[in-house]
Phi, psi and omega in degrees: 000321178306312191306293168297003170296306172307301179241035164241088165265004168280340160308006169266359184286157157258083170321298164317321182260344196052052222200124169286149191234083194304322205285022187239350197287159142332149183305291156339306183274038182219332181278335208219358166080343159338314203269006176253035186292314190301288174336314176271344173269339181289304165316311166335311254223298216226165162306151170214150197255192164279005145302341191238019191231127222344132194271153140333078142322128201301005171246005156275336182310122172005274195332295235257308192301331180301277194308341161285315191287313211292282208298337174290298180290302164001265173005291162318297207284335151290334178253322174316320189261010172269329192258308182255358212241023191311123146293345180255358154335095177331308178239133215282302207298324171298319215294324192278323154302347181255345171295131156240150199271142151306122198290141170272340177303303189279325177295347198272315205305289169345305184287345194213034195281339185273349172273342182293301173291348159301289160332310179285342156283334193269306183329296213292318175272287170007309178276352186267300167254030189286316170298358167269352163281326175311306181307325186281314172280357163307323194286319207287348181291302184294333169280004167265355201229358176212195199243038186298138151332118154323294206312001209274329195292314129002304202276297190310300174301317168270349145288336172272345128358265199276349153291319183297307179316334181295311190297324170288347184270304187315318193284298182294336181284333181301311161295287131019269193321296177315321175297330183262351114006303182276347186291332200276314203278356195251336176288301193308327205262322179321305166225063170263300217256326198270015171260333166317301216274322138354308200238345170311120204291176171300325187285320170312318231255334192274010167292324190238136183254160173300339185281326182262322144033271181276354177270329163355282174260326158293333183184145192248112188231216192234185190343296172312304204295302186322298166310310182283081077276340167290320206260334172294316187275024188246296143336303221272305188308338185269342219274344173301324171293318171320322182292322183295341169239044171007076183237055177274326192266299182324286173325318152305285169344297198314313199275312171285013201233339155292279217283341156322313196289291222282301168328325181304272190315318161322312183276334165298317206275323167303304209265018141326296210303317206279338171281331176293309166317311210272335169262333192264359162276315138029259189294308245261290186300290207292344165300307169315255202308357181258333184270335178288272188329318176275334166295299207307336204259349186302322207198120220285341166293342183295121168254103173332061178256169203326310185306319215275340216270295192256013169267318173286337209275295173290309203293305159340292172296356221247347199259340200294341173329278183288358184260328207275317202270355178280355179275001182272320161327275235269306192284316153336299173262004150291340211259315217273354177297298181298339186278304222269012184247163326298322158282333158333304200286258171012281151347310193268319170318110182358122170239179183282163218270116158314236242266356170332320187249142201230089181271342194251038174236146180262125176226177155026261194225155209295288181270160171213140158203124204252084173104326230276162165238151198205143171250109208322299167245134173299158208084338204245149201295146199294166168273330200208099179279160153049023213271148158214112181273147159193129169220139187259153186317146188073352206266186156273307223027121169225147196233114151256202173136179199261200187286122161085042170253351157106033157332292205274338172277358155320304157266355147307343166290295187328314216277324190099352208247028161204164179309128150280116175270347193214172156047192155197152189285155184231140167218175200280159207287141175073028179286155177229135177277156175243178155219103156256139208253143158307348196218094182301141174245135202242144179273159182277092202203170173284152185316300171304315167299003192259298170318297212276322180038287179226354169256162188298185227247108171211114216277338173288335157324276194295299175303322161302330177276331181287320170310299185291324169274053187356095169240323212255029131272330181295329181274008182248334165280317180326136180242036150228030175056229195279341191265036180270149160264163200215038147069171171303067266009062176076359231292335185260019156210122007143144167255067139223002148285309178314298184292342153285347185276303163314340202268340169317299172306296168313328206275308178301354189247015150050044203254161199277256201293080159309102171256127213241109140242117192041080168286315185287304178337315179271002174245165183278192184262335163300303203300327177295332195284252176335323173276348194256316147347276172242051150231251197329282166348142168342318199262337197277180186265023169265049198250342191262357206255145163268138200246118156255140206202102161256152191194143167276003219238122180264334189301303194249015205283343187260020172273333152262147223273336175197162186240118170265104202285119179247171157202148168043049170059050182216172178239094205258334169214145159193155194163201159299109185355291205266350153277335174299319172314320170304313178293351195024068174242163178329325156303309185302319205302305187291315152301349157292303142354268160322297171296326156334281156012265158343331189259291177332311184310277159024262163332264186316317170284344148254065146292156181296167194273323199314306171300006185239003192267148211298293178326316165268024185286119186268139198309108174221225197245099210265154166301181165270156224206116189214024167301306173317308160301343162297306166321292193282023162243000178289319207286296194279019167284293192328294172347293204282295186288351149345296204269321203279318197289344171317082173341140168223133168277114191274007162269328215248005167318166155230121163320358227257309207267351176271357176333103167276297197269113195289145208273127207269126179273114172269116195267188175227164178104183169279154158320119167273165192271007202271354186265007165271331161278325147341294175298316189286294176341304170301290196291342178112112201282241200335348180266305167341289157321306191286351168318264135036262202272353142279346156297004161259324182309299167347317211276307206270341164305317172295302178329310186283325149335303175291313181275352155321304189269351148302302183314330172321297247249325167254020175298140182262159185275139115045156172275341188256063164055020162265183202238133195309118187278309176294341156310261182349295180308327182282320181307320159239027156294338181289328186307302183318295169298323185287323196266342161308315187274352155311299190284003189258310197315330174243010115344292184314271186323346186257329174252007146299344194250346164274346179291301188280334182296330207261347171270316165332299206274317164315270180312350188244008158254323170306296177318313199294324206274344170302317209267297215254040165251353178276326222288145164309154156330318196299319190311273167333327158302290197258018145283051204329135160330310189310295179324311196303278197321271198348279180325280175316330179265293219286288199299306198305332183271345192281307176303315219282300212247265189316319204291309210281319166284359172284298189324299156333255180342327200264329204283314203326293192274336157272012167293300174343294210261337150300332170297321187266323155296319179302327193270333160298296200297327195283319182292339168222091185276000169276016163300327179305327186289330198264010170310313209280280216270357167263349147305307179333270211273015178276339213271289191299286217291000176285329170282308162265051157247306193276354195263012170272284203322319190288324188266352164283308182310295204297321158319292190305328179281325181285339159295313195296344194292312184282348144335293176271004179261357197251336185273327162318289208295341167303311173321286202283331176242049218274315213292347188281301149321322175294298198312327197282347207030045176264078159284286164321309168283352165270285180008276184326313191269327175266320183292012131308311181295300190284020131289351175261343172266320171299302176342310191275342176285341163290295175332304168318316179280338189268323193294343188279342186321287182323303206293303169336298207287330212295306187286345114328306189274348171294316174318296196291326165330295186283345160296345177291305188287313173298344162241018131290320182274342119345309176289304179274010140270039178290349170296320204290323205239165195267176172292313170303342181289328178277302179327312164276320147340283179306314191279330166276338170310310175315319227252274199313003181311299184285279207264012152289326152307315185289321188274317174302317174285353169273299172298000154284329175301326195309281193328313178293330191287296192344302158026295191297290190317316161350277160316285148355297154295327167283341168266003167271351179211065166289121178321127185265168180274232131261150185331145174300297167307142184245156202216007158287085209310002172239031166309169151220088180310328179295332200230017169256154328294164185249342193240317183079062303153070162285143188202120179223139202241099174066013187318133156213157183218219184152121173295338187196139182296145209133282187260172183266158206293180201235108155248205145269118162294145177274318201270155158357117170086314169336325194128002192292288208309338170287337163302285191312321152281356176281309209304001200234351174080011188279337200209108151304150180265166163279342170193203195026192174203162181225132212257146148226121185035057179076333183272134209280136160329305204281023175265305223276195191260152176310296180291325161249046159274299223301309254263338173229061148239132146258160164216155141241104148008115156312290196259105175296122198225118159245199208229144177274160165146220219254195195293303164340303175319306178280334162292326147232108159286355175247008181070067182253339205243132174297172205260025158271342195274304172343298227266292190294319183311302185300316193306308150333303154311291183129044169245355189286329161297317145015244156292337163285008151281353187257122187297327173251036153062235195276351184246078140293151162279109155295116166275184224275102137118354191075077198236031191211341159255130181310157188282333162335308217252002178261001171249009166280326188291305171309309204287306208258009157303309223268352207269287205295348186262311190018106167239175166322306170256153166247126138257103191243140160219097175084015177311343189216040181265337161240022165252177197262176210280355184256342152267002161286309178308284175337288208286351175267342183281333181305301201306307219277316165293314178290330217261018223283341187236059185222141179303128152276065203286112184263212327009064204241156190259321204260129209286336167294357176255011171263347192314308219261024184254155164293338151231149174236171180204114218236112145260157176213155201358077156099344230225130165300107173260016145194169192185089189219202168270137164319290243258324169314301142319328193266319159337312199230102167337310176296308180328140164327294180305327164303321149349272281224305192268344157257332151273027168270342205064010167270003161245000000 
């Protein structure tokens, strides 16, 4: 049993697991890498996913590696602020010069010190015996040079033989370690940050954007990279508005004008690397040749000969290695110095308070907040005054106020997720929170699992929630039902779906205390209506819950138990309906408002129809025109209810077919050559060449050195033992010149290869940001961000950096090794015959090496991708997660992901392990076999000759190992490029440019004149055709991508002022079309930027555009005005005022058509009223497309189109509609409360 222990290692497979138990193989397998046999024959043979390939041991694993670097830094982080961090310092300035900062370098150490020191023990002997093959060869130079016993000469061959096998067991475990060395600080700090990221306080979170975030955790780079990942990941977030305002090239420019600066720097720091090469190749010759000249000139007797010539020679080379990796040593660790004070600074960066929320004091009443104030960053003035609370268990609550009075930072406080500077919030003990967010945050995940979140499965629960929150019509059209995935922040939905799937998601997780912010805002109004009904309301199935509810919705304020008025981040009222009414105070004002409102609606909807008629029509807001469209929407309704009447089952979908977000296409097989070609194209087919050939130049220079110094080496001395002197000299001025010109030839070459690697990493950035800002929506639907980001950080950096020193290195080492076999076959050429089988099995085993390796490579990039996209979507939704108290269960879900990439990153190094020793020990083969044939021709050859012989044998050892494992990184980086070229050659959108000759850029449209003839459009191949609907979700949003062309049509066409759209060039339809939004998106920088980014508007044009909004108090509140900083996603803005901002965009772009969708749904009704008297004035002689949830603001429109399932299912004038009880919109306006 022992025996087979030893040497069997598939009896260690676990057949139940399917899976090897690396820490159980045998000694033998563990030495030679055997046991990864199976594995290179299961790549060979078959596709393989990251299931199939060596697991985690539980002490490499997230959990565990985390909790060791974790308790080491604490630690750190803990003796750093007790010895330096004195808080009672006098002086702020002393405190901050005397202070060290906690090192990160040591808790990593700490954490991985028994591999380190494994490592440093394997080194230590490596280096002990990397000196017996130079010593064996001194002895076989000299048994070829004297009259020893053949057999010694044997003896000799088969020791250097078995020193070289040492040297390759030693050299490969000696690696072998250090990679799994790297696993724990590469493991540790990935989640080490995203648990970070967990805790991270607001004022933090609005510090780090996602792009450096996620640059964070893939790869630590330096400034540049950072900014253009900050700036992609913004482009990425934005891009339907860019598209909708064509603002595609600009953003380009923008972007390109960041990848420049980093070109710079890419090319100082290439051509650095190249001057570094250039000196330490250098150095290599003058260590030679300073060590030949000074023996020969010490003493006119040292007479150079062959032992002393190529023992030195080889003792050299054995150094050329390690000389060769310090300039990379030295750009490395200057690079890990800045990462590491930059996750350092990170690490350290503000979090939310442990006790900011007070759960464990027993009171009352479900919230309290007694006095308190509270602030976004600590030191900085509150944000939120004086607050004071009481929601007693069960009640309702509603906190109004207008836009940007600090509603939502109520609740962030309630939440923990701001400073107390004064008081603090309590809620009641062991109460569990519920959170709905004004900006529903949706998971990339199936509708159910968005619902379900972090609890089990419970179909009486789950159906109640689906119900009350009028869901299960929306899941009978979808067509995988609750199992569709609905994409990446939702994307595959409408926001007043997102926001019932979030409202859903609360309701189902059964929690003591709910917080409803603005839930409604994004629904229609029946729909607001039903909900607030049977969830919220006094009746719903929150009626036992304590419910807190901010809302712009007025209607129902007299259903709730008590009310809170805010302004300016204060509680300016608060009591009963009918007592704020009593005090006739600002709540009254504003329900005055409102009912005002109301009466007016009123008015206008019985006003006589006679004032309404085209003859008496006064210069206004012209429709939408929708005879064609009625008809073919008659059509696609039939369709559309067809589809709707199908039972549809929410258990037996099959997931196969709802895929919204496409699965990352991996290719298989080898790298093909045309992206080797690719890559030579980009950098430039002749800088290529000339590359080529000055490292041969480099090669044959080196060759002709060495045989210089054989010739050197066999000069014979004098008769009285001194040295031919005018010889000598020549030998070594000749010595001299060749290794100069060795060192200018790889000067040249190194710095052709920074011109073209760096020319290369431009254009094949350019291409992609080209490719993939052309790309369709569909694109961008059905892609996670993180996968994008991936492509631009991780692949981008693989061209920039990594590609151009492989290259090197591999043209470098197959010189090498051709140059070392030419020099063996001349001196024995019948080594060509023992050649053909040692091609033979370098062939086998190259071959079942790559096809594991090439699908391990493509892994490690498809893996890393749900890493940053889980870390992204984490990102955006921590305050949510937090509210959920799920922290732990994302924990779970991402050290899963990143234990499924590390597995394959590991998996990678042991295959190069594997690949290493086999190819090594074929090396020592052939140094065995070349000084056999030494041995037995030793008559034949001179001493210096077996001397140079030997030392390339000796040579092809290292770099026949070395070129495979180099073409293999190339191939696998190829990788990149790979990818890279599939987001470089993305199904594109349609020209930008119009090619219709009866276009006019200047003066279309002149009337805005909308029209559609047979329209039909699909969002996706697949799904069912899309019309416009009257309820939630249906599609009213789909006008606004048919009018803009974001969604192509499938048949008809649609005209603006006679001209069919689809003639024109993209950017100039979008470009005199405005829209605002559903989901308002600014940009970070400053306010300007975002109102003109390209500086087309005087900041007098600003001012009135704010002013229009309804924004200038605002901002003259503000110290820096017009360049206040907007951070990332706009979080430093209430979502109101980021949808007043959008509103004073479209005010300085005023083109001919208006589209709003859903534009004013999260600000409150006295600001609403304001931005529609804005529209109906700036825009009066412009088509208005509207889309509202809230039905008063269209009564006064000239037409309405009350859609149903699919179907115009009415079409008049409102009062006309309103005339008849039956009717919908009659419906539709009484259960709005306007009737």
């Amino acid at each position: 049993m022992l025996k087979n222990r030893f040497f069997f290692p598939e009896i260690f497979w676990d057949a139940e697991r399917d899976e090897f138990l690396i820490e159980h193989q045998p000694l033998l397998s563990r030495l030679f890498f055997t046991w990864l046999n199976r594995i290179i024959w299961h790549g060979y043979r078959n596709l393989f996913e990251a299931d199939k390939l060596d697991p985690l041991g539980p002490k490499k694993r997230s959990a565990y590696v985390f909790q060791r670097f974790y308790n080491y830094w604490s630690k750190e982080e803990t003796i750093a602020k007790n010895l330096y961090g004195d808080e009672n310092e006098t002086s702020a300035q002393q405190s901050k010069c005397c202070r060290r900062e906690p090192s990160l370098l040591l808790p990593i150490m700490k954490a991985m010190w028994q591999w380190v020191l494994a490592a440093a023990l394997m080194e230590i002997i490596y280096n002990f015996i990397t000196l017996a093959p130079p010593i064996i060869l001194d002895y076989l130079i000299a048994f070829i040079g004297n009259d020893e016993e053949e057999w010694h000469g044997y003896v000799y061959a088969i020791l250097l033989f078995l020193a070289a096998c040492c040297v390759t067991l030693s050299s490969v475990h000696n690696q072998n370690f250090l990679i799994i060395a790297s696993v724990y600080p590469r493991t540790g700090l990935q989640t080490t940050i995203y648990r970070k990221v967990l805790r991270l306080s607001s004022n933090s979170r609005r510090c780090y954007t996602i792009g450096e975030l996620c640059n964070l955790v893939a790869k630590k780079q330096m400034e540049w990279k950072d900014s253009r990942l900050r700036q992609m990941s913004e482009i990425l977030n934005g891009i339907k508005v860019l598209k909708l305002f064509a603002w595609e090239i600009p953003f380009l420019k923008s972007i390109s004008r960041i990848r420049e600066k980093e070109a710079v720097t890419l090319r100082k720091l290439a051509f650095i690397n190249g001057s570094i090469v250039f000196l330490w190749t250098s150095a290599l010759f003058l260590i030679a040749i300073s060590s030949f000249v000074t023996f020969v000139l010490i003493d006119e007797k040292n007479v150079l000969d062959p032992s002393t010539a190529f023992v030195s020679i080889t003792l050299f080379n054995s150094l050329r290695v390690n000389m060769a990796a310090i300039p990379q040593l030295i750009a490395e660790l200057v690079q890990s110095q800045v990462s590491f004070k930059r996750v350092r600074n990170f690490l350290l960066s503000e979090e939310i308070e442990g006790r900011a929320v007070d759960d464990e004091t027993a009171i009352c009443n479900a919230v309290e907040i007694d006095g308190g104030s509270f602030c976004w960053t600590n030191g900085e003035p509150p944000f939120l005054h004086d607050i004071t609370i009481s929601v007693p268990r069960g009640s309702l609550v509603a906190v109004v106020g207008r836009v940007g009075s600090g509603k939502s930072a109520l609740f962030s406080a309630i939440l923990g997720e701001m400073h107390a500077t004064e008081g603090a919030v309590r809620i009641m003990k062991g109460g569990r929170l519920a959170y709905v967010s004004q900006q529903a945050w949706i998971q990339n995940t199936t509708l159910r699992q968005n619902i379900l979140f972090v609890k089990p499965m419970d179909k009486n629960s789950y159906n109640s929630a689906l119900s009350t929150c009028c869901l299960k019509p929306d899941i009978k059209i979808l067509p995988g039902g609750d199992l569709t995935e609905i994409g990446e922040k939702g994307v595959n939905l409408s926001g007043g779906q997102k926001q019932r799937v979030s409202l859903a998601r609360a309701v189902y997780q059964d929690a003591d205390i709910y917080l409803l912010d603005d839930p409604l805002s994004a629904v229609d109004s029946h729909v607001g209506a039903h909900i607030f009904k049977h969830v919220i309301g006094p009746d719903g199935v929150l009626q036992n819950k304590t419910r807190i509810l901010a809302t712009h919705d007025y209607s129902a304020l007299q259903e709730v138990d008590k009310i809170y008025l805010m302004s300016e981040g204060r509680i300016l009222e608060s009591g009963t309906y009918q007592e704020l009414l009593d005090q006739k105070g600002e709540f009254a004002r504003l329900i005055e408002e409102y009912l005002k409102k109301q009466i007016e609606d009123e008015t206008e909807v019985e006003s006589d129809e006679e004032k309404r008629t085209p003859d008496n029509e006064s210069p206004g807001i012209k429709k939408l025109s929708t005879e064609d469209l009625k008809a073919q929407m008659q059509r696609l309704g039939s369709r559309l209810s067809r589809t709707i009447s199908r039972t549809i089952s929410l258990e037996e979908k099959d997931p196969k077919k709802v895929r919204i977000i496409e699965k990352e296409r991996m290719e298989i097989g080898r790298v093909k050559a045309g992206i080797f070609w690719i890559y030579i194209r980009y950098a430039t087919v002749h800088l290529a060449f000339c590359f080529i050939l000055g490292f041969a130049v480099f090669k044959v220079l080196e060759i002709g050195s060495n045989v210089w110094l054989s010739q050197w080496s066999s000069d014979p001395p004098l008769p009285d033992g001194t040295q031919d002197i005018p010889l000598r000299n020549l030998r070594m001025g000749v010595y001299g010149l060749i290794g100069l010109a060795q060192s200018l030839s790889t000067l040249i070459a190194t710095i052709i290869l920074a011109i073209a690697s760096t020319r290369a990493s431009i254009r094949f950035h350019v291409s992609m940001i080209w490719s993939v800002l052309r790309s369709p929506m569909e694109f961008f639907d059905t892609t996670p961000m993180g996968r994008i980001l991936n492509r631009f950080g991780k692949d981008i950096n693989t061209v920039d950096t990594n590609i151009p020193s492989r290259l090197q290195h591999l043209i470098t080492v197959t010189i090498a090794v051709i140059g070392s076999f030419l020099v063996i076959i001349t001196t024995h050429p019948i080594f060509i015959v023992i050649m053909i089988p040692l091609c033979v099995i370098y062939i086998f085993i190259q071959c079942f090496y790559m096809a594991s390796s090439r699908q391990v490579r493509r892994l490690q990039s498809v893996t890393l991708s749900p890493v940053l996209s889980f870390f992204s979507e984490t990102v955006q939704g921590v305050s949510t997660i937090r509210a959920y108290g799920a922290q732990y269960e994302f924990i779970d879900k991402q050290d899963k992901h990143i234990d499924t990439n590390c597995r394959v990153f590991y998996s990678n190094t042991l295959l190069n392990r594997w690949l290493g020793i086999r190819l090594q020990f074929l090396g020592n083969t052939v140094v065995f076999i070349t000084a056999l044939l030494c041995v037995i021709e030793r008559r034949t050859y001179s001493a210096a000759i077996v001397g140079l012989t030997l030392t390339y044998a000796l040579n092809v050892t290292d770099s026949l190992a070395t070129f495979v494992r180099l073409f293999t990184q190339i191939e696998n980086q190829m990788v990149s490029v790979e990818r890279i070229h599939e987001y470089s050659d993305l199904p594109s959108e349609s020209s930008w440019e119009t090619e219709c000759i009866q276009f006019s850029r200047e003066d279309w449209p002149s009337r805005g004149v909308v029209t559609f003839r047979d329209y039909k459009m699909r969002y996706r191949k697949g799904m069912d055709l899309v019309g416009l609907v009257g309820r939630t979700g249906a599609g009213k949003s789909s006008l606004a991508l048919a009018l803009f062309r974001i969604v192509e049509p499938e048949d008809g066409t649609i005209l603006i002022d006679g001209i069919d759209i689809a003639m024109l060039g993209l950017h100039d339809l979008r470009s005199k079309i405005t829209v605002i939004p559903q989901d308002p998106v600014v940009f970070s920088g400053s306010l300007r930027l975002n109102l003109d980014p390209f500086g087309e508007h005087s900041d007098e044009d600003l001012w009135r555009a704010i002013e229009h909004a309804h924004l200038k108090t605002f901002v003259n509140s503000l110290q820096a005005g017009l360049d206040y900083e907007v951070t990332e996603g706009g979080e430093n803005l209430s979502v109101g005022q980021r949808q007043q901002l959008c509103l004073a965009r479209a005010l300085l772009k005023k083109t001919k058509i208006l589209v709003l969708d859903e534009a004013t749904a999260a600000v409150d009704l006295e600001t609403d009223k304001l931005i529609q008297n804005t529209i109906r004035q700036e825009f009066w002689d412009c088509t208005v497309i509207t889309i509202a949830h809230r039905l008063y603001t269209v009564l006064d429109y000239d037409r309405i189109l009350v859609m149903e399932n699919g179907k115009i299912a009415e079409d008049g004038k409102p009062e006309t509609l309103l005339e008849n009880p039956s009717s919908l919109f009659y419906q539709l306006a009484k259960s709005a409360g306007l009737l």
